[in-house]
N, C-alpha and C positions, 0 to 999 in steps of 0.2 A: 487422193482419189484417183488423178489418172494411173499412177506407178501400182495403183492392185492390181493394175493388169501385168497380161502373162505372157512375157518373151521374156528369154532368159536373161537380158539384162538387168533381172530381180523383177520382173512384174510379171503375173500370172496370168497364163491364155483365159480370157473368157469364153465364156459359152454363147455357141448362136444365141442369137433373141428368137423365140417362139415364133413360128411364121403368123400365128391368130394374133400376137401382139400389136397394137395399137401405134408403137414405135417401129417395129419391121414392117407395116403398109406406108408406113410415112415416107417421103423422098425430099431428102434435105440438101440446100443449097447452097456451097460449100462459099465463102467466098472474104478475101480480106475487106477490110471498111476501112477507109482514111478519113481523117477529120483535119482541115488545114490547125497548125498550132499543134496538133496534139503529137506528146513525147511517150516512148515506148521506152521502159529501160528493165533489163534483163541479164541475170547472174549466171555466167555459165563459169562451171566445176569439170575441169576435164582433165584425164590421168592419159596418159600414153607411155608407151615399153618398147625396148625395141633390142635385140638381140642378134647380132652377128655369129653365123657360125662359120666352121671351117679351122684353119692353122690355127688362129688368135680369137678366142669368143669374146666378146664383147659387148656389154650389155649399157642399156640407158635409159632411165625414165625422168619423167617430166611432170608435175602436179601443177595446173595452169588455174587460175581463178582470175574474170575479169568480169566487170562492170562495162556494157553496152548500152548503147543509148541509140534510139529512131528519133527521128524529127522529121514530121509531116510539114515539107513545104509548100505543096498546092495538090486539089484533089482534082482531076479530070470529070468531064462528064460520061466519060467510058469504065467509070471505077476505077480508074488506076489513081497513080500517086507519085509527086515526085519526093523523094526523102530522102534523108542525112543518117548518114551510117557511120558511129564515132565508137572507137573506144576510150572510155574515159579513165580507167585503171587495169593495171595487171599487175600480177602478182605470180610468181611461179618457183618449184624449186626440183634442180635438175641435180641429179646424183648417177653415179656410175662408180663399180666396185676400183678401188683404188686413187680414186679421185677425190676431190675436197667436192664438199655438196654447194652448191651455187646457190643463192637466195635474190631474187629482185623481188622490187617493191617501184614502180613508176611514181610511185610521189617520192620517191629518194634519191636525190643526187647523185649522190655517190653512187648507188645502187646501177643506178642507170649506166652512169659513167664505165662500168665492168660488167654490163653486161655479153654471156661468153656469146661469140661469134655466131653458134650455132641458133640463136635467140634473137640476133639483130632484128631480121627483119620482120618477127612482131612486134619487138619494143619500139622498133622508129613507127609504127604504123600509130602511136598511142597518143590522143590528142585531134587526129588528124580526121578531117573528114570527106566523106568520100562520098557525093550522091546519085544517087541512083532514079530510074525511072521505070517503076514497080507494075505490071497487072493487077488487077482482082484475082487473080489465080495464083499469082506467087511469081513467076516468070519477069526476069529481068529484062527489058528492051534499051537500056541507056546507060551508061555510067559516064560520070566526069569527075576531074577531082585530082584522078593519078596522075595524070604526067608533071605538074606542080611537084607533090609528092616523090615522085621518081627522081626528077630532077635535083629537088632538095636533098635525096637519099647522094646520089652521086655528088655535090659539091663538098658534102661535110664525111662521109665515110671515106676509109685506103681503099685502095684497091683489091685487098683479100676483105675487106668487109663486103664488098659489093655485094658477091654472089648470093647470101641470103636472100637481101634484101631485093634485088633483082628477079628472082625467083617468084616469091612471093609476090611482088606486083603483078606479075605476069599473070600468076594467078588468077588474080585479085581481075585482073579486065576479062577474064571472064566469067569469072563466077561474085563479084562481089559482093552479093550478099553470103557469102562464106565466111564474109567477118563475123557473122554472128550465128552462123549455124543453122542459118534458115531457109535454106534451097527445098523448102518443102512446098509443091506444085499440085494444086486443088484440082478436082476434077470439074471437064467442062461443063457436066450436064448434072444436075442434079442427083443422088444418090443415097438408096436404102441403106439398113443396115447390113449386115453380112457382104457387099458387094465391095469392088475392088477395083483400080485404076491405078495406071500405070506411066513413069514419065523417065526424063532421061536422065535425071539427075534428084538426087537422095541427100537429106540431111548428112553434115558430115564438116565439123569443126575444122575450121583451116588449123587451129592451137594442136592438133592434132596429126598434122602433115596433111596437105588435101590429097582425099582419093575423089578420084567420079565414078558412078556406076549407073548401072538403071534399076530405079526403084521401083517396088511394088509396093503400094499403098492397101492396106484393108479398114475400112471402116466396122469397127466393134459394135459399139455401144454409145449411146447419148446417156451422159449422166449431169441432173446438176446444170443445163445446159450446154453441156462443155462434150463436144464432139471427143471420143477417144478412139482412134489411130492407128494401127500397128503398122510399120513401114519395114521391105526386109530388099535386101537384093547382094549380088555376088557377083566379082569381074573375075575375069580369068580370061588371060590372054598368052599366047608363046610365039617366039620368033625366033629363030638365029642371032646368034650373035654375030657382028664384025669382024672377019678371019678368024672365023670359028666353026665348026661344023655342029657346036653342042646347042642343044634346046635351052632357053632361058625362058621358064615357066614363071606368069604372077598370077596370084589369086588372091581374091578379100571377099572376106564375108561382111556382111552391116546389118545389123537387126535392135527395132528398138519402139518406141510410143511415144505420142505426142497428143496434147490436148489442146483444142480450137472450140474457141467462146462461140458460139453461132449467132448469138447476137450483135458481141460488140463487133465479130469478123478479127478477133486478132488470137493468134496462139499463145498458148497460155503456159506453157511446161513441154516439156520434152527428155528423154532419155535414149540412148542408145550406146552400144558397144559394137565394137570392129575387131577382127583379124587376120590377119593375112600372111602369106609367106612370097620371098624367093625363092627359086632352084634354079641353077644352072647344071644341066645334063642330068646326072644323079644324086647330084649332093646340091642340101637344103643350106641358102646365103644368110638368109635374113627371115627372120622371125618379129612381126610390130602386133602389138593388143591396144585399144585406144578405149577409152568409157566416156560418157560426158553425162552432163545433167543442164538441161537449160530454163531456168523460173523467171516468170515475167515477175517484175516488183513493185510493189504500189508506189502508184505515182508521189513525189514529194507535195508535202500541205504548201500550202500557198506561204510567200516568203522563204521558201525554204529551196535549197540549190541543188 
C-alpha cells in the first residue's frame, strides 16, 4: 500500500486529493504514541555502492539486513518517551571487483570473529543498547548508553580497529536514532493533505554511511489509516581544501515514502534511495548510490522471544 506511491525509489507520485474531498478539509495530527512495556521491532533491507574515481577506480557494495527492536521504558506526560534502541541481528555481504565476497551473519562466531575492518563499527554496535529520550514529534533530546559502549569498543579492539568504531559512535551521539533509520520529525501543528513541513534532519540509514540533510516532508494521502509521506531533500556544500587552491565540491540527493499509523502513532514502513558525489576542482572522486526498505514486524505471540 504505502510503496504504490511515486518517487522514484519504485513508488509512484500520486495525485493531489480533490480540494471538495472530505480528506483534503481534514487537518491531521501527526504525532508518535508510546505505551510503557510496549516493543517495536522492525527489518530494515539496505543496498549501498560506492565508487572511486581517478588513477585506480574502485568500486564496493554492501547488502545489509538487520533486525531492530524499541523498547518503551517510560511515557511522559508531555508525549515523549524514554526507549531502548537495540540491534538484535545483522547480516550483510560486502563484495568489490577482485576481492573475495565477505559474508556475516552476528549469530555466527566465526562470522563475527572476521569481520573486515570497514564493518567493525556496526557489528560491535550489535546486542548493545542505547537509550534515548524521544518527543511526540520524532526529535531526539537525550541519549545514554554510549560511553559504556565506546569504552568497551576501545578495551577489546587494535588500534587500527578503532577508527570505525569511533566514528560511528560519534555519530551515533548525535543522531541516534539513526540506528534504525528513523530521524523522521512530525510537524508541529497539525496538517492537511497536499501540505508540507520542513526539518533539519531526514531519514537516512547509518548501515548506509550517515549523511545529514534538511528535509522536506509532503504529506500525500491517508489510506487505510496509515498517513503516506513523501520526504525529499539535497546537501551540497564546497570549500577549499588544506594547501590547496582547488574547490572540493559534495552533493547528495535523498528521496523516498514512509508510512505513519495515525492511530497507534507509530510508523509503519519506509523506503528511500540516495546519491551523491565528490569532486575535487574538475574531476569527480567518488561516486555512493544507497536504497533501503524499512517494515515494522508484527509483534511476537506471547511466549514467544
Amino acid at each position: 500500500m504505502l510503496f504504490a506511491l511515486a518517487v522514484s525509489c519504485g513508488c509512484g507520485r500520486l495525485p493531489t486529493p480533490r480540494p471538495g474531498s472530505h480528506e483534503a478539509a481534514r487537518a491531521f495530527l501527526l504525532r508518535y504514541k508510546f505505551s510503557p512495556g510496549e516493543e517495536r521491532r522492525y527489518l530494515l533491507r539496505a543496498s549501498f555502492s560506492s565508487q572511486t574515481l581517478g588513477e585506480g577506480t574502485e568500486r564496493l557494495s554492501v547488502e545489509h539486513e538487520a533486525e531492530l527492536r524499541q523498547n518503551v521504558l517510560a511515557a511522559f506526560p508531555n508525549a515523549g518517551a524514554r526507549v531502548t534502541v537495540v540491534i538484535d541481528k545483522l547480516r550483510f555481504v560486502m563484495s568489490a571487483p577482485g576481492r573475495e565476497v565477505v559474508e556475516f551473519n552476528s549469530d555466527d562466531a566465526e562470522s563475527v570473529r572476521g569481520c573486515p575492518q570497514e564493518m567493525r563499527g556496526i557489528a560491535f554496535l550489535v546486542g548493545k543498547e542505547i537509550e534515548i529520550e524521544q518527543r511526540a514529534s520524532g526529535e531526539v533530546v537525550d541519549v545514554s548508553g554510549l560511553t559504556p559502549i565506546y569504552e568497551e569498543a576501545l578495551d577489546e579492539l587494535s588500534l587500527k580497529e578503532r577508527q570505525p568504531v569511533e566514528r560511528l559512535l560519534r555519530e551515533m551521539a548525535f543522531k541516534p536514532s539513526a540506528l534504525l533509520g528513523l530521524d523522521v520529525i512530525l510537524p508541529e501543528q497539525a496538517i492537511r493533505l497536499g501540505e508540507s513541513w520542513s526539518a533539519e534532519g531526514g531519514p537516512f540509514p547509518v548501515f548506509c554511511g550517515r549523511l545529514a540533510y534538511r528535509c522536506d516532508y509532503l504529506f500525500r494521502e491517508v489510506s487505510d489509516g496509515q498517513a503516506i509521506v513523501e520526504f525529499r531533500g539535497d546537501r551540497g556544500a564546497g570549500e577549499v581544501q588544506p594547501g590547496s587552491k582547488m574547490q572540493q565540491v559534495r552533493n547528495a540527493k535523498v528521496q523516498g515514502a514512509l508510512s505513519f499509523d495515525l492511530d497507534e502513532g507509530i510508523l509503519t514502513g519506509m523506503r528511500g534511495e540516495s546519491s551523491s558525489f565528490l569532486r575535487v576542482g574538475d574531476n569527480e572522486q567518488l561516486r555512493t548510490k544507497a536504497t533501503w526498505q524499512l517494515t515494522l514486524q508484527k509483534p511476537p505471540r506471547m511466549g514467544q522471544k
